[in-house]
N, C-alpha and C positions, 0 to 999 in steps of 0.2 A: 449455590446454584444447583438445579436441578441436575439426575442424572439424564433425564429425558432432553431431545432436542430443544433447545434453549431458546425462542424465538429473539430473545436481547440481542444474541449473537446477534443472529440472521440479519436481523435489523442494522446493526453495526455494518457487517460486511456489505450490505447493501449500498447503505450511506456513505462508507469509504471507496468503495468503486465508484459510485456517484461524483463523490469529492474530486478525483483523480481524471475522471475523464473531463471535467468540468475545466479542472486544472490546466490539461493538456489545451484545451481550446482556447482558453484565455489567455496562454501562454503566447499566443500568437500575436498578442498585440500588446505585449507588456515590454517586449525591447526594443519600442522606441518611442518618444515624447509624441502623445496626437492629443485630438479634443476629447478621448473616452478612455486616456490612459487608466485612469483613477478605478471607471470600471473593470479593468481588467485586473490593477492592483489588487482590489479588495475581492475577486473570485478565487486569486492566485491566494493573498491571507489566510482564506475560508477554506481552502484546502489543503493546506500544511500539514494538517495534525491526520488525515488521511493515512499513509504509510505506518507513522509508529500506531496508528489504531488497529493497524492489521496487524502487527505483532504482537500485539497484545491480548487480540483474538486467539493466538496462537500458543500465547502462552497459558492461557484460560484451559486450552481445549487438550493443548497438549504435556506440560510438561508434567501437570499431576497424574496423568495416567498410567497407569502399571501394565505392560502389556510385553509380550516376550518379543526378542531379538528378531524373530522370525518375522513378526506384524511389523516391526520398525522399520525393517527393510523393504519390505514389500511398501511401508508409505512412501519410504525414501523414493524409491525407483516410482511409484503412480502418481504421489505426487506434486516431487520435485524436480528432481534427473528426467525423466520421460519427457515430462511437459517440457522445463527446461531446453535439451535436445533437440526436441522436433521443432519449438514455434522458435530458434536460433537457425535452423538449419530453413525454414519458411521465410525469415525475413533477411537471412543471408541471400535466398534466391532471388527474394523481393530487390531486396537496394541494387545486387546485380542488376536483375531487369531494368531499374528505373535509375540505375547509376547516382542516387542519391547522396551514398556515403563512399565511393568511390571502391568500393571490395570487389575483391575476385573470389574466388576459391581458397586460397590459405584463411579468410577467415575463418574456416570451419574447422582449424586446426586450434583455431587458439579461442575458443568460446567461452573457456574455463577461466580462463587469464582477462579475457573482457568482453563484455556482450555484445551482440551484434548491435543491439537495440538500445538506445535509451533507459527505456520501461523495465527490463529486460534484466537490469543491475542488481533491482531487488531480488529478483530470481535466484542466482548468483548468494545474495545474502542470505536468504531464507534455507536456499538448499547448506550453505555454509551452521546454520541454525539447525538443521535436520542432524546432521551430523555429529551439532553439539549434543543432540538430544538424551540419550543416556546418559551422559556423566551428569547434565544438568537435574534429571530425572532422581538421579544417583545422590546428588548433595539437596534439592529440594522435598525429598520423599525420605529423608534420614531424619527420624526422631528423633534423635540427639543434638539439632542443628536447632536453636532457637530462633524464633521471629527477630530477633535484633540483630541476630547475624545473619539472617538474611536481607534483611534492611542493607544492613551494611554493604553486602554485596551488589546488592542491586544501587545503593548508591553509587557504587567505585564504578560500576560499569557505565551507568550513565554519567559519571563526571568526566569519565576517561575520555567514553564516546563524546561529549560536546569538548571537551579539553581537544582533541584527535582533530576533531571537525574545525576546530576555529585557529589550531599551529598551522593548517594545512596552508592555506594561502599566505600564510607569514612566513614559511619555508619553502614555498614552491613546490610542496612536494607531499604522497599522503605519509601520514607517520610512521605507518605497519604498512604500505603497502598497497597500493590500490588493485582490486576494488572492496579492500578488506576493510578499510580504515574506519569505516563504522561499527564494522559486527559488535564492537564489544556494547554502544548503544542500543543495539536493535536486539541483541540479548539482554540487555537490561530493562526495555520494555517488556519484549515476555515474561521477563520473571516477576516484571512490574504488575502483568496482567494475571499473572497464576498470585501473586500476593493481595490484588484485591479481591481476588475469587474468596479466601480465606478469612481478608477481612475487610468486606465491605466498607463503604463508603458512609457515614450515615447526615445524608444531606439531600436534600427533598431535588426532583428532575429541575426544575426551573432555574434556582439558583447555581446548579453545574453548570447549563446550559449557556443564561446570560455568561457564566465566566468564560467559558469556551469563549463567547463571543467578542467577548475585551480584548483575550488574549490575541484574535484574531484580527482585531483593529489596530489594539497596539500593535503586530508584526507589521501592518499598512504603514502606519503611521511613521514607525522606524524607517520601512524601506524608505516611505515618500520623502521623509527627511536627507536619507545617505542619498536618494536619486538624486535630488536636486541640491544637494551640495555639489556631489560628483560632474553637476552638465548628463548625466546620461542614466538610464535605468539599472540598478544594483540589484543582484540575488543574494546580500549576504546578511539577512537576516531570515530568507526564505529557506536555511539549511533545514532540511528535519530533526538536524540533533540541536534545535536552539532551544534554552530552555523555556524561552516562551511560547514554543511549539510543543514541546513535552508538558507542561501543564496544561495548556489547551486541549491537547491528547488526552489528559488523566481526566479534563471537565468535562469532555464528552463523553466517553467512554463510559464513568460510574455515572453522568447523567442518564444514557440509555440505560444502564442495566440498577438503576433506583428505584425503579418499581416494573410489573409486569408487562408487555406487549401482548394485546391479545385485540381478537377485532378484526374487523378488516385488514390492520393493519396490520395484525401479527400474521392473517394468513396470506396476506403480500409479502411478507419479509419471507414466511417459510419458502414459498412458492420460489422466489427470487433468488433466494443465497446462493440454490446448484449453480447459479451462471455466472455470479459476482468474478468468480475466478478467470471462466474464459473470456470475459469483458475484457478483465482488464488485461490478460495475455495479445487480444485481437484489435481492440480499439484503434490501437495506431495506424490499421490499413484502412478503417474507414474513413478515418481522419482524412487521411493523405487523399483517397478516393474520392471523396463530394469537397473538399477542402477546398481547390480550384472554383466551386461553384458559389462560394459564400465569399463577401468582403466585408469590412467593417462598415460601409457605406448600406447593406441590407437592410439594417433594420438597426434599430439603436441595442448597442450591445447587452445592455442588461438584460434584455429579451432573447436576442438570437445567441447569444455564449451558452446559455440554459439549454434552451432547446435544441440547439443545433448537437449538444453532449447527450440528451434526452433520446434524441433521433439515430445516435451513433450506438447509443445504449440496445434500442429497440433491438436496432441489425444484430448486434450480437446476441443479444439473448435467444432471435432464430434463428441466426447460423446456430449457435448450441444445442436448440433443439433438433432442429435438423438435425447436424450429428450424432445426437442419443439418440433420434428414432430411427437413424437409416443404421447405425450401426445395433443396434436391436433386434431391427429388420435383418438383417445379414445374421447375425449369431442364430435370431431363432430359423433361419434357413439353412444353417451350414447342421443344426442339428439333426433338423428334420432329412437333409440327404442320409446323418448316416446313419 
């Protein structure tokens, strides 16, 4: 990959924010049996592999970078801690107000231990992944460390991580610790994504693509099966450490980045990526805000699930703007005072 801004990324990040708010909205009509379950089934399938694609971005971008102590921690604190912080300490105000999750004020003591939010857990992991970041940097960036032991490693992590994920419910309990009991998965996709940075994939977009799309039917087709053995709707094949979701992750992923974006489209994906982040930090107040206004009765779900995530997308990318230009706005005025 190129040294220069990557537009593959961009595109990625774009399509896995996409994925996730898509997710969130369809999730709304997935626990419980109606006439358009099936639709929401197969939205909720199609965005499984969303998450581990972001860590994979991440590990593309970050772990082969050589940059001092100093830069690391300044990312740490901009951004993961920061962010982290503030949109925890926003949506701890939020549930107060709206008494959704029943919090006071001590949850702001315990943020670390588990999020206020949902959404909000990944945050928690990624920053837990920041943190690994050096030592990871440290064994990935060592010459002496062969591609097959690095394999190796990234397979134990990811065996451990679905191994972690699937004891869980069979013990009642997480293995290491909740809300840890993935990290070792969600590090093994970064490093899963800084090893095909190295060694490419060599397999033309299309046929990634359809396989993405298998992997995404068969996750349906599983749940649809456990649902309706069970009498009632199942999330356990929707974990993100399943491995039918971590190949699906691996087919989209070296699908986008099997040959160049450029076009329209690539300078949509540029343009785009700055806000991928704050989307998916903010999406759940839009959610909840016009949520009250949409039923399943609106319009047939295949339709309105898209766009009504389409429409929640928009809001945030101008609230983001907005905050980059008022806060713009301010700095270049606090100069000009002094």
């Amino acid at each position: 990959m190129e040294q220069l801004r990557d537009t593959r990324l961009d595109l990625l990040r774009v399509i896995s924010t996409v994925m996730v708010v898509i997710l969130h909205v369809a999730a709304q009509g997935f626990y419980v049996f109606y006439p358009y379950w099936g639709v929401a089934l197969l939205y909720n399938a199609f965005g499984r592999v969303a998450v581990p694609v972001l860590f994979m971005i991440s590990g593309v971008c970050l772990i082969p970078k050589d940059e001092p102590m100093g830069k690391w921690l300044v990312r740490l604190l901009r951004r993961a801690l920061i962010p982290y912080v503030c949109w925890s300490a926003i949506y701890i105000v939020y549930n107060m107000r709206t008494n959704s999750l029943g919090m006071g004020t001590e949850a702001f003591a315990g943020i670390f231990a588990q999020a206020p939010y949902f959404h909000l857990g990944f945050m928690l992991q990624y920053i837990t992944f920041q943190l690994a970041l050096p030592l990871l940097r440290g064994f990935w960036n060592n010459e002496r460390i062969s591609a097959a032991a690095k394999r190796y490693v990234i397979l134990a992590s990811l065996g451990y991580g679905c191994l972690a994920e699937c004891l869980q419910p069979l013990l009642g309990r997480a293995v290491i610790g909740f809300p840890f009991s993935c990290l070792p998965y969600y590090i093994g996709m970064a490093l899963l994504g800084a090893y095909y940075k190295e060694h490419p994939v060599s397999m033309r977009r299309m046929p990634l693509l359809l396989a993405y799309a298998a992997c995404s039917l068969l996750t349906a087709g599983l749940t649809a099966w456990k649902s309706f053995q069970l009498g009632q709707p199942t999330e356990l094949f929707f974990v993100y450490s399943s491995p039918v979701t971590l190949i699906g992750a691996s087919c989209l992923f070296n699908g986008i980045l099997s040959k160049p974006v450029t076009g329209r489209l690539g300078c949509a994906a540029r343009k785009l990526a700055p806000a991928a982040f704050s989307a998916y930090l903010m999406h759940p107040l839009f959610l909840n805000a016009f949520g009250a206004y949409i039923t399943w009765n609106t319009l047939h779900p295949a339709i309105w699930i898209p766009a009504y995530a389409l429409a929640v997308i928009v809001l945030c990318i101008l609230a983001h703007t907005l905050f980059r230009k008022g806060a713009a706005y301010l700095a270049a005025l606090f100069s000009i005072t002094q």
